[in-house]
Chimera marker file (.cmm) of the C-alpha trace (Angstrom):
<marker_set name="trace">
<marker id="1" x="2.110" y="28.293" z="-20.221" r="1" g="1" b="0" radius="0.5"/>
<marker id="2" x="1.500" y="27.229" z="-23.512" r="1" g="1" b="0" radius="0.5"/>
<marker id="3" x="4.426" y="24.729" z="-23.770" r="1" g="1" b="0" radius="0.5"/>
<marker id="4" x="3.124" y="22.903" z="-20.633" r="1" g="1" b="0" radius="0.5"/>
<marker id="5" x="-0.518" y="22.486" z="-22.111" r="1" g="1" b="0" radius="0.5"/>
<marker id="6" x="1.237" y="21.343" z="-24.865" r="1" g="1" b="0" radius="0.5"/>
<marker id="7" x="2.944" y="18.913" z="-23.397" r="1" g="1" b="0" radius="0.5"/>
<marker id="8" x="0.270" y="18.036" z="-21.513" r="1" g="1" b="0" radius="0.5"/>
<marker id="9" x="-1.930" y="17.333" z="-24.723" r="1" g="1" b="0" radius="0.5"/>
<marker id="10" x="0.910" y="15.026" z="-25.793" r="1" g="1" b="0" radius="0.5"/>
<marker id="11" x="0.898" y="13.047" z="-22.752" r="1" g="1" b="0" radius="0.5"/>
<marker id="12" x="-2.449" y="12.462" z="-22.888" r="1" g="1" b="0" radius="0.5"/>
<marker id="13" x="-2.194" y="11.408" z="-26.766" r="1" g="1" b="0" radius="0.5"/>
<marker id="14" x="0.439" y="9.173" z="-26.423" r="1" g="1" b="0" radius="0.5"/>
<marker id="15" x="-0.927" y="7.905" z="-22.263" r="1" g="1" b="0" radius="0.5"/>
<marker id="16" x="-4.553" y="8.413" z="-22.241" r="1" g="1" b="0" radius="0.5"/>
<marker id="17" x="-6.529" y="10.150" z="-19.718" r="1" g="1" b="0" radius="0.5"/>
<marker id="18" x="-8.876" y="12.631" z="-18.791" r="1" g="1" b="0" radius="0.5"/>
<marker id="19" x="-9.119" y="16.192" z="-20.747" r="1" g="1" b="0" radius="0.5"/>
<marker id="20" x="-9.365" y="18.995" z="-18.863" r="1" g="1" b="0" radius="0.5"/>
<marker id="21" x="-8.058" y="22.205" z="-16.492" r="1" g="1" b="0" radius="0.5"/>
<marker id="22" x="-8.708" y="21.577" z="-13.051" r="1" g="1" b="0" radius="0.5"/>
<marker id="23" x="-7.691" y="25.202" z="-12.367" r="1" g="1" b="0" radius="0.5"/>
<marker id="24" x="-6.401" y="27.906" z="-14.393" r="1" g="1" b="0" radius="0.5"/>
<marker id="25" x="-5.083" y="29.632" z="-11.242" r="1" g="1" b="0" radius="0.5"/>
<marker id="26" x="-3.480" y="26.668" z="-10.069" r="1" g="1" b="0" radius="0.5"/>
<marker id="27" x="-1.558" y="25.657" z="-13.202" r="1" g="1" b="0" radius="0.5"/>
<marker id="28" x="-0.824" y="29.365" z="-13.739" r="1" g="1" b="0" radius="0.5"/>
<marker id="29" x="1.193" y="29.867" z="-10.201" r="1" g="1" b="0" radius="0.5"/>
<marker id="30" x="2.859" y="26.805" z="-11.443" r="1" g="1" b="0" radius="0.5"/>
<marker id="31" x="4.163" y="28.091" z="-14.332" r="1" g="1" b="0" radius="0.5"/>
<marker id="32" x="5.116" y="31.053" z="-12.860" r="1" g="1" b="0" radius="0.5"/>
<marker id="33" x="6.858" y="30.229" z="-9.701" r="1" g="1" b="0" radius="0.5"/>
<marker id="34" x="9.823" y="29.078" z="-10.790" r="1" g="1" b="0" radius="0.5"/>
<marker id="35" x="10.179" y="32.233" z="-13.067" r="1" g="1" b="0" radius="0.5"/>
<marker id="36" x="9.790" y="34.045" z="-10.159" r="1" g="1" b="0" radius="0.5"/>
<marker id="37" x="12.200" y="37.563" z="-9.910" r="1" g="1" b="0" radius="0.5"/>
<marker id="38" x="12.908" y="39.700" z="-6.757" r="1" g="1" b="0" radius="0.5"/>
<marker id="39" x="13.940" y="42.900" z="-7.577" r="1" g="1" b="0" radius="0.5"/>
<marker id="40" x="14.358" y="42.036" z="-11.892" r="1" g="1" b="0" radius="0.5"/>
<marker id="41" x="16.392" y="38.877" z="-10.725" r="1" g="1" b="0" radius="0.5"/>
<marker id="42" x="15.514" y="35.375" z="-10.933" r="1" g="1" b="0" radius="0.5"/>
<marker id="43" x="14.890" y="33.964" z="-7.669" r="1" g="1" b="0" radius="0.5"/>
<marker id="44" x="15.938" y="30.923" z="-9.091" r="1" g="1" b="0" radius="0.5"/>
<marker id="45" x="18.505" y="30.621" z="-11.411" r="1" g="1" b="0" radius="0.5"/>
<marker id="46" x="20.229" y="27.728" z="-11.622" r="1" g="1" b="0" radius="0.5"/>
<marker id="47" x="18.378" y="25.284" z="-14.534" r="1" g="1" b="0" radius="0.5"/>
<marker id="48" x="18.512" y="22.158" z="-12.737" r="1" g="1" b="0" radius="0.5"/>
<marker id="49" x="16.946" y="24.005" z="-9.610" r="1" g="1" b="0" radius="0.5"/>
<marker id="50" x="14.054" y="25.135" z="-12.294" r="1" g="1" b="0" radius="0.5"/>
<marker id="51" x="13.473" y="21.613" z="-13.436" r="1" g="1" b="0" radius="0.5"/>
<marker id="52" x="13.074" y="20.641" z="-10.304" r="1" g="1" b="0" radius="0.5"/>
<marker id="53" x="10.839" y="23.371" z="-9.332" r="1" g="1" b="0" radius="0.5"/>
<marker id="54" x="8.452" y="22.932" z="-12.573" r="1" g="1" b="0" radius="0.5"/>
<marker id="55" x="8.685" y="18.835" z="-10.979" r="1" g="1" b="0" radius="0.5"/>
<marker id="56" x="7.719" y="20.312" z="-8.082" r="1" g="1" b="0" radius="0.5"/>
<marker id="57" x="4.894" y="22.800" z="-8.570" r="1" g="1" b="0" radius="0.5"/>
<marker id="58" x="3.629" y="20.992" z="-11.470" r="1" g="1" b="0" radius="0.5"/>
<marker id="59" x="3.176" y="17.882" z="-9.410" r="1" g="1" b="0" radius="0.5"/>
<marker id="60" x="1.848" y="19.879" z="-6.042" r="1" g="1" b="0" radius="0.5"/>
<marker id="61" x="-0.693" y="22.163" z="-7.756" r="1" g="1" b="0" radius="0.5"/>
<marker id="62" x="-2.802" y="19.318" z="-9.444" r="1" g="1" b="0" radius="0.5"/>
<marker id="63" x="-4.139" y="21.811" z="-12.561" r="1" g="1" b="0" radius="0.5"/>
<marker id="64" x="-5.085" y="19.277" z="-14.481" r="1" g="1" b="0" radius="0.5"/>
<marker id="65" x="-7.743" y="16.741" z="-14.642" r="1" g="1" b="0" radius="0.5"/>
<marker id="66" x="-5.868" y="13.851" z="-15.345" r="1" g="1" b="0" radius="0.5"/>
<marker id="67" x="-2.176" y="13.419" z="-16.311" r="1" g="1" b="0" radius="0.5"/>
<marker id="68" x="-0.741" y="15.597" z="-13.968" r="1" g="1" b="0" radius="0.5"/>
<marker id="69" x="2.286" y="13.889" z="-12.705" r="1" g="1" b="0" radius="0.5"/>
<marker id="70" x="3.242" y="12.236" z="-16.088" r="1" g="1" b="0" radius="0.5"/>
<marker id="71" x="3.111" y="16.150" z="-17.758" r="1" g="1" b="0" radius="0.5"/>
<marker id="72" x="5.028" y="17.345" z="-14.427" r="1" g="1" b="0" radius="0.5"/>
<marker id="73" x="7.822" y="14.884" z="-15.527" r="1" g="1" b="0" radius="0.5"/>
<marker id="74" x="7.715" y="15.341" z="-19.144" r="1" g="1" b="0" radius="0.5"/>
<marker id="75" x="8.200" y="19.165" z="-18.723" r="1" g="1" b="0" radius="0.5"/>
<marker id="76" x="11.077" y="18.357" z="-16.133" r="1" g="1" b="0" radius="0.5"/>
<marker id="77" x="12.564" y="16.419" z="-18.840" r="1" g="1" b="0" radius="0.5"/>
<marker id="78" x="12.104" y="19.287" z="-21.352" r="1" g="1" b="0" radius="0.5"/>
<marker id="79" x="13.065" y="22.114" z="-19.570" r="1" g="1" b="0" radius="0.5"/>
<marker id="80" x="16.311" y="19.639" z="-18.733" r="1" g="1" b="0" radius="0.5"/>
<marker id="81" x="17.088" y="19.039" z="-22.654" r="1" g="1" b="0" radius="0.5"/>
<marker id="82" x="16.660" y="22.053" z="-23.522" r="1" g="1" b="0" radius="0.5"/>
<marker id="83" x="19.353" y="23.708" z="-21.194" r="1" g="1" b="0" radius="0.5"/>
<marker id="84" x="21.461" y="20.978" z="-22.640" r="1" g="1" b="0" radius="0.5"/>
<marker id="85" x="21.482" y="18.805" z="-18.926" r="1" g="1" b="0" radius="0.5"/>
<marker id="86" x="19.537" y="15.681" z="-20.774" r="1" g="1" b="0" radius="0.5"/>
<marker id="87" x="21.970" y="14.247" z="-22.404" r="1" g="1" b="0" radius="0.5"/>
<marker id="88" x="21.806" y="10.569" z="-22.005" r="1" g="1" b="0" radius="0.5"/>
<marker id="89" x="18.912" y="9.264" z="-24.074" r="1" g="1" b="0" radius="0.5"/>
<marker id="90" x="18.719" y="5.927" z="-21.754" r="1" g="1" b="0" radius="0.5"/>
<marker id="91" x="17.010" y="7.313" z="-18.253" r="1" g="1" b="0" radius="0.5"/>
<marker id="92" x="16.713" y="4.702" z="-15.570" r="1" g="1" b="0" radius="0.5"/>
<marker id="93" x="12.728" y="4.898" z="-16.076" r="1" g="1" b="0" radius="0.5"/>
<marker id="94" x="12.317" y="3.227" z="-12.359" r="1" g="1" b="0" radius="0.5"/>
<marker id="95" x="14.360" y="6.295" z="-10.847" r="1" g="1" b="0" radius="0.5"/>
<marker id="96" x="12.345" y="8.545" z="-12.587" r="1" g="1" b="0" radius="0.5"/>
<marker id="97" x="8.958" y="7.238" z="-11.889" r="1" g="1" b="0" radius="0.5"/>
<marker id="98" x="10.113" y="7.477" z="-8.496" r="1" g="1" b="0" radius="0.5"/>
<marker id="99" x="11.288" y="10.901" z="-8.068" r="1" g="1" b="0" radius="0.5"/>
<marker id="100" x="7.722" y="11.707" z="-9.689" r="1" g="1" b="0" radius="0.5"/>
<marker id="101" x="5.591" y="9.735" z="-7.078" r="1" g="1" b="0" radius="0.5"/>
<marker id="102" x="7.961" y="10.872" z="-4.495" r="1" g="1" b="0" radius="0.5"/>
<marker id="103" x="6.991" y="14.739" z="-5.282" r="1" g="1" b="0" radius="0.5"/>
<marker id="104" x="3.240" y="13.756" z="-6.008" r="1" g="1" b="0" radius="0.5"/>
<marker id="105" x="3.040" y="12.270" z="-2.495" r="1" g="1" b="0" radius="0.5"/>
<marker id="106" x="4.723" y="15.369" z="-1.277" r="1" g="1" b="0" radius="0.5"/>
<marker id="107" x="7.827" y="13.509" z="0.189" r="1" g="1" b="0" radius="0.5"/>
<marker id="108" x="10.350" y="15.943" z="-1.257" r="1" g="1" b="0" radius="0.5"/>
<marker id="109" x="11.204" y="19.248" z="-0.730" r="1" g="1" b="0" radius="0.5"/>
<marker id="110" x="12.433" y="21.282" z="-3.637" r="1" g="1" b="0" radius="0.5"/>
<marker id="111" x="16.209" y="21.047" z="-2.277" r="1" g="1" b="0" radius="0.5"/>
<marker id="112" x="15.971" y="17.268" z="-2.062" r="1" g="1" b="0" radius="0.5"/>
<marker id="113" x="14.694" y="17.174" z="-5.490" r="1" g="1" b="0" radius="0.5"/>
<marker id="114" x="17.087" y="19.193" z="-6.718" r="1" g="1" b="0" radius="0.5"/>
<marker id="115" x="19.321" y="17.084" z="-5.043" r="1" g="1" b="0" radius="0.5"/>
<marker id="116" x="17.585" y="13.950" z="-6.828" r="1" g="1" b="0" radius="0.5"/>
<marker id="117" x="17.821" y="15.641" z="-10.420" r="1" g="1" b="0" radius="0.5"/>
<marker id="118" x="21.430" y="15.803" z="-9.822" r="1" g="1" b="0" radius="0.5"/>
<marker id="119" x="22.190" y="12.422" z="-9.117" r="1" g="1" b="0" radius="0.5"/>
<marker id="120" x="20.052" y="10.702" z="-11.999" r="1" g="1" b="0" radius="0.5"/>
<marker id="121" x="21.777" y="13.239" z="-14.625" r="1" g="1" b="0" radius="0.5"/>
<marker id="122" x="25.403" y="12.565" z="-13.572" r="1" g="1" b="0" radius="0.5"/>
<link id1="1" id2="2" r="1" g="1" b="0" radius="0.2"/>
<link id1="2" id2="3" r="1" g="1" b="0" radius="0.2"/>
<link id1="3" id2="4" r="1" g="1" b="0" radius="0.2"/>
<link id1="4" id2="5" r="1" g="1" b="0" radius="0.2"/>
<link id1="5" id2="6" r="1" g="1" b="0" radius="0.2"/>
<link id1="6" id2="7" r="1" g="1" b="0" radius="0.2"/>
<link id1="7" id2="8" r="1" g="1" b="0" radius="0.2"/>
<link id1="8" id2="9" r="1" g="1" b="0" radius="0.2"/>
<link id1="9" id2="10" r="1" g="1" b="0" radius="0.2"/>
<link id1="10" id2="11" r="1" g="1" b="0" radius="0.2"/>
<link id1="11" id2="12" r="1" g="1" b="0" radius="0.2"/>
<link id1="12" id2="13" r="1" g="1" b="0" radius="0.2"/>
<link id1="13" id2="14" r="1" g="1" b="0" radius="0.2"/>
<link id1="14" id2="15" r="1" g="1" b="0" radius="0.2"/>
<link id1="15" id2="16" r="1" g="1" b="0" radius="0.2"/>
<link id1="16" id2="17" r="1" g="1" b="0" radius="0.2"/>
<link id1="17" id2="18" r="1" g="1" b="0" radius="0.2"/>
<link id1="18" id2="19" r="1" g="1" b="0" radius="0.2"/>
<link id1="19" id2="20" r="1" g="1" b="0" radius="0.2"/>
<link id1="20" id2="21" r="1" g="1" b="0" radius="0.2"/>
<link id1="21" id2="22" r="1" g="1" b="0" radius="0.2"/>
<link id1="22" id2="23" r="1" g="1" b="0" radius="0.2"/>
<link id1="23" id2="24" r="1" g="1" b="0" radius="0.2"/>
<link id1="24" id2="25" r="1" g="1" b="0" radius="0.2"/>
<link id1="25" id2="26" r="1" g="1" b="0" radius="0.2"/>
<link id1="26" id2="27" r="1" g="1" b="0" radius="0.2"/>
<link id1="27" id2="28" r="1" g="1" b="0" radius="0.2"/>
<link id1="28" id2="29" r="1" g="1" b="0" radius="0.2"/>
<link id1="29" id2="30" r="1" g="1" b="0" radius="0.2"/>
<link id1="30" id2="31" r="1" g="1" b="0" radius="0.2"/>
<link id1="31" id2="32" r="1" g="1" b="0" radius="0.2"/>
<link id1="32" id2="33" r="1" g="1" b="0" radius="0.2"/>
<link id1="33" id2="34" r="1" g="1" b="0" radius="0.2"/>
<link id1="34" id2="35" r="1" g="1" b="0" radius="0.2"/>
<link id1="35" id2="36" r="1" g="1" b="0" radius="0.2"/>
<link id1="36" id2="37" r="1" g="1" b="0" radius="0.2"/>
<link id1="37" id2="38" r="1" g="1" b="0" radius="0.2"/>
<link id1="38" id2="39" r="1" g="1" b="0" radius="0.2"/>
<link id1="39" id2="40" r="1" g="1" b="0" radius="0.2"/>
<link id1="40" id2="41" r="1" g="1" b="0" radius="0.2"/>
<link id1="41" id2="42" r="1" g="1" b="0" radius="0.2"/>
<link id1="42" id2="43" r="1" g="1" b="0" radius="0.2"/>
<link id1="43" id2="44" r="1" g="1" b="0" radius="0.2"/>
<link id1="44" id2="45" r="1" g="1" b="0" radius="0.2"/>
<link id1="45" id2="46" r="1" g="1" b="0" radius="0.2"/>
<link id1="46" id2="47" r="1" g="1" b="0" radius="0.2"/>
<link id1="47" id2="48" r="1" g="1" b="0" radius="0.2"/>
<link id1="48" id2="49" r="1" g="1" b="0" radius="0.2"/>
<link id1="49" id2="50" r="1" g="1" b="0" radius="0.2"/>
<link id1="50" id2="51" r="1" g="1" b="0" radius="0.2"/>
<link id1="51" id2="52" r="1" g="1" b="0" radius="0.2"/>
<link id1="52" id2="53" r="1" g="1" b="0" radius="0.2"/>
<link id1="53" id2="54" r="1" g="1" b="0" radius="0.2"/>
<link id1="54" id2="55" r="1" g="1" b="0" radius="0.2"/>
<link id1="55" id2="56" r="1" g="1" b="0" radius="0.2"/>
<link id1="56" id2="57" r="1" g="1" b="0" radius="0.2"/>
<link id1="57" id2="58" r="1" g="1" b="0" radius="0.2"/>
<link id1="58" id2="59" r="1" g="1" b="0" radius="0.2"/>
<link id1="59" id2="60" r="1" g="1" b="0" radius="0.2"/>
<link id1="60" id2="61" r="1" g="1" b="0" radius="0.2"/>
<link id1="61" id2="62" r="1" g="1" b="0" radius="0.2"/>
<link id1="62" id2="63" r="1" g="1" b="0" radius="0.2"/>
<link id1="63" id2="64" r="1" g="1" b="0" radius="0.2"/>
<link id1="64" id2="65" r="1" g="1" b="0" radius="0.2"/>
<link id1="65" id2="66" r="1" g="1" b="0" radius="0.2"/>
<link id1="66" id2="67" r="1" g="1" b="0" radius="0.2"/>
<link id1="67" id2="68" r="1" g="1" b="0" radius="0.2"/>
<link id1="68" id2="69" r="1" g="1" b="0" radius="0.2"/>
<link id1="69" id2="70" r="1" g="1" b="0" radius="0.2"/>
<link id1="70" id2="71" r="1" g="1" b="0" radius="0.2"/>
<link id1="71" id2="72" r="1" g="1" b="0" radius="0.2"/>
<link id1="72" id2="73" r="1" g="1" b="0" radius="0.2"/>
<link id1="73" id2="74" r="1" g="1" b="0" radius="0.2"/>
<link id1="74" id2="75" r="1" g="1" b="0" radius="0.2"/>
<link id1="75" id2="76" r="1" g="1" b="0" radius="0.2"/>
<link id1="76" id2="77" r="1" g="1" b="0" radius="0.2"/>
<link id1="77" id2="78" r="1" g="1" b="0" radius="0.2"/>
<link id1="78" id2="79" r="1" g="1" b="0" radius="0.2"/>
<link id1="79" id2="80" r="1" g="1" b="0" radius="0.2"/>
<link id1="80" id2="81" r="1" g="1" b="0" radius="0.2"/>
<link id1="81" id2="82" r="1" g="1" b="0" radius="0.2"/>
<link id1="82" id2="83" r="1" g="1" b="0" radius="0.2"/>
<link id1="83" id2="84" r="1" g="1" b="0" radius="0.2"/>
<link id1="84" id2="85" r="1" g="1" b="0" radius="0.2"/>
<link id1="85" id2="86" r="1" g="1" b="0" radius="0.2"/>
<link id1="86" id2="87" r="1" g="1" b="0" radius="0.2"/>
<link id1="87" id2="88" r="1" g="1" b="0" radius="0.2"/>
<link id1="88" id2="89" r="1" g="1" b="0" radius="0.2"/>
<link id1="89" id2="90" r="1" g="1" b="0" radius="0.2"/>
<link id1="90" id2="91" r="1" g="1" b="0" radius="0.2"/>
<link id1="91" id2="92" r="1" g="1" b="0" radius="0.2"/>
<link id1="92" id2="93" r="1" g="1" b="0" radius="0.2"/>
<link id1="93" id2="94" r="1" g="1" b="0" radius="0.2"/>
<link id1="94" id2="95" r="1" g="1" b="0" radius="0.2"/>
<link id1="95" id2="96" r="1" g="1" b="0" radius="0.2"/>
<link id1="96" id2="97" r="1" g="1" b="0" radius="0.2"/>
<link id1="97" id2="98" r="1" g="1" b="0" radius="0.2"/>
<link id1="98" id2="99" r="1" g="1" b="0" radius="0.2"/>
<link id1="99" id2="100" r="1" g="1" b="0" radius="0.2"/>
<link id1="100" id2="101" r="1" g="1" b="0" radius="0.2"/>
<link id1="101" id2="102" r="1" g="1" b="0" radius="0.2"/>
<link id1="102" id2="103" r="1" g="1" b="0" radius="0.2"/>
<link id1="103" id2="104" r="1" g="1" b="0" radius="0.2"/>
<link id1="104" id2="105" r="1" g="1" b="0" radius="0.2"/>
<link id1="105" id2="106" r="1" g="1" b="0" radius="0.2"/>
<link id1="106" id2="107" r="1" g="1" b="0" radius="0.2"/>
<link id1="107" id2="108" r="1" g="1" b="0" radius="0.2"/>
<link id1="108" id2="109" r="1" g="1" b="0" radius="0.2"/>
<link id1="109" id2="110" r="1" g="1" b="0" radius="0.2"/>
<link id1="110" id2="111" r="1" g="1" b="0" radius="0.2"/>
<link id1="111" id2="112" r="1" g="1" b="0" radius="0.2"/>
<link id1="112" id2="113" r="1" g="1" b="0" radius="0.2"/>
<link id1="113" id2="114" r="1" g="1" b="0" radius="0.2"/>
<link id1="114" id2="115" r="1" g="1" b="0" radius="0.2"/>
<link id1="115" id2="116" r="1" g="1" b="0" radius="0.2"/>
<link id1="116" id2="117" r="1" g="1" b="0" radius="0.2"/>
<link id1="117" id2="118" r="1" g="1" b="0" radius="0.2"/>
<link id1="118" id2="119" r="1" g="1" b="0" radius="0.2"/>
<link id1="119" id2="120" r="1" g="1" b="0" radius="0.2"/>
<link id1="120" id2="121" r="1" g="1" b="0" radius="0.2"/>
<link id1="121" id2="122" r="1" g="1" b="0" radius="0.2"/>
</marker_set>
């Protein structure tokens, strides 16, 4: 929780916007759904398949007041580095901002995300 309000504070440093939580709640499920367990095991365990579900549930849930799809992507991109996935430092910014409107609109499913986030890091 507190590295995505971080990164959301740094969005909205470097991007402007609106301050604010929308809803606790909402950017708390979030958070926690891709750290979701079923019995003590990840329901999700694959890191590119969390990226894409932070991408996802970040983007869906709307917590914040403003910035929400720019700090969806930015903790995509975080979680991605650092499980050592983000390697090239040149990302096709288009394909990116893409993907992320894609999810905001609600377009994509996780798998095709997933699918998407696979692609743009080969």
């Amino acid at each position: 929780m507190e590295a995505v309000l971080a990164i959301h504070a740094q969005v909205l440093a470097a991007h402007g916007g609106g301050e604010g939580i929308r809803s606790m709640e909402l950017l708390e499920s979030a958070v926690a759904a891709p750290q979701a367990t079923m019995m003590g095991a990840p329901m999700i365990s694959e890191p590119i398949e969390v990226a894409a579900a932070y991408l996802f549930y970040l983007c869906s849930n709307h917590p914040f007041v403003d910035g929400n799809k720019r700090m969806a992507l930015a903790t995509c991109l975080v979680f991605l580095s650092e499980n050592g996935l983000l390697e090239n430092e040149e990302l096709d910014v288009d394909a990116w901002e893409n993907l992320t409107l894609a999810v905001a609109a609600s377009l994509l499913s996780r798998d095709e995300i997933t699918a998407t986030l696979r692609k743009l890091l080969e």
